[in-house]
N, C-alpha and C positions, 0 to 999 in steps of 0.2 A: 245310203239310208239316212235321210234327217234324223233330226235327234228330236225327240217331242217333250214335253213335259208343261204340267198344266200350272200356271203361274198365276192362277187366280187368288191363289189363297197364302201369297206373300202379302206383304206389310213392310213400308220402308219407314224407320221412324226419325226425325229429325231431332234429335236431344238437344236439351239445352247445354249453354257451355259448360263445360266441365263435365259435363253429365254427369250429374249428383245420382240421376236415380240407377243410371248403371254402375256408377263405383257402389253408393253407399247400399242402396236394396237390391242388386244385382234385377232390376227391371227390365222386359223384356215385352214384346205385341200386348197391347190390349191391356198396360202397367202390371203384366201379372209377374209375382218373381219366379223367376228361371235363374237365376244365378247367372246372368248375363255377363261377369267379367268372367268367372272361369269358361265360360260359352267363348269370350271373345280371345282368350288365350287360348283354349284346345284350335280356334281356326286358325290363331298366327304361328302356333304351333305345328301344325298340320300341312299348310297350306304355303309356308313362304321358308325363306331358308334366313333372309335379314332380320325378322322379327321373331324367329325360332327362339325360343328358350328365356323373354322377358317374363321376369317375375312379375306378380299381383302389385306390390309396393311402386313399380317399375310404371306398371301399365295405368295405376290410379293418377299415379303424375302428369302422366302423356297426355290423358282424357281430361284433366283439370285444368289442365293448359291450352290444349287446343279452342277453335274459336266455334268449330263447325265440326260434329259426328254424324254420321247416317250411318243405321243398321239396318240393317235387311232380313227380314225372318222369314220361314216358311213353318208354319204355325211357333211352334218353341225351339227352333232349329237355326239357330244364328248362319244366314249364308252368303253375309256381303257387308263389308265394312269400308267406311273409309272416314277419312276424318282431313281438316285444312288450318292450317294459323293462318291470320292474318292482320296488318296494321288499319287495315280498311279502307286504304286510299291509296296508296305505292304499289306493297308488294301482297301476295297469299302464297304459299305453301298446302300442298296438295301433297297426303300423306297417307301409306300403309292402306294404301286399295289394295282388299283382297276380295277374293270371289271364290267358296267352296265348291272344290275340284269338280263334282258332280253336279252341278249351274254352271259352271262357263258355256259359253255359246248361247245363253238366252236370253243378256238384254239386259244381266244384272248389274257389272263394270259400269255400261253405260250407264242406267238406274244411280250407281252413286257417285260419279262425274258429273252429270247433268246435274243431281240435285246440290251437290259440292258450289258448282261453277255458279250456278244460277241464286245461292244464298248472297242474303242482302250485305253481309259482309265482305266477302267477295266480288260479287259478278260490274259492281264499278271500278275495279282497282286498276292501276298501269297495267301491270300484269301477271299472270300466274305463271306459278314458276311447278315442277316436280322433275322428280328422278328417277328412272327406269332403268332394267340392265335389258329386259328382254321385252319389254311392251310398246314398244316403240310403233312400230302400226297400229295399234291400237290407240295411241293417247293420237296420234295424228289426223283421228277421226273428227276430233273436235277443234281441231287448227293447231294445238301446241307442234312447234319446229322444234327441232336439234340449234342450240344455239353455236353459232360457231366463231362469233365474236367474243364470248367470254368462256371461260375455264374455271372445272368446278375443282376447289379447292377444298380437302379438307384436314383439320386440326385435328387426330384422332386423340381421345382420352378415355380409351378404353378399360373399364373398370374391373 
């Protein structure tokens, strides 16, 4: 049995950097407020086991920093996030794609990949880089390889 659901009445929004309007008015489809950061914490909470349990103070930082957000709604109902750094000419960073549990399989992942990869800050760079435990056929839809020339190192400072 396919799975159906009617996706007309999603909305992807492209924030500016930092997204001021999802930290500071919790803005969400159509700038109306929904309290968009606790929106986008109940998904990281929900939905991923790596970004379970960041605090608000935690997540205004992440979103102030990064270069590139897309949020995905289905009317007030936050169902796809992902956000990118980047130097905008070397390297970008592809970060914290998530897709609420009940939308996977219908095009949203791809929805903020595509519009990730394709933002002007990115889509000229050497190359993008991201991290995966289990998405691995998935990101390989879009060309990202397993790299096997370098090894990922990391410094933990865990707080």
């Amino acid at each position: 049995m396919k799975k159906s659901k009617d996706l007309n009445s999603i909305q992807i929004i492209q924030h500016a950097p930092g997204a001021p309007g999802l930290i500071i008015l919790g803005m969400g489809p159509k700038r109306r407020l929904v309290n968009g950061l606790q929106k986008l914490k109940e998904l990281l909470d929900e939905e991923t086991f790596w970004a379970n349990g960041r605090d608000y103070w935690s997540l205004r930082t992440m979103l102030f920093n990064s270069t590139e957000i897309i949020s995905i709604w289905e009317n007030d109902c936050l169902i796809g996030f992902g956000r990118a750094t980047s130097d905008k000419i070397y390297r970008a960073v592809l970060w914290d794609i998530v897709v609420k549990s009940e939308f996977k399989g219908f095009g949203i992942g791809k929805l903020i990949v595509q519009n990730l990869i394709n933002q002007k800050s990115i889509k000229n760079v050497e190359r993008i880089y991201l991290m995966t435990t289990k998405k691995s056929s998935f990101y390989s839809r879009f060309g990202f390889k397993k790299e096997l020339k370098q090894k990922l190192m990391i410094l933990s400072k865990d707080h």
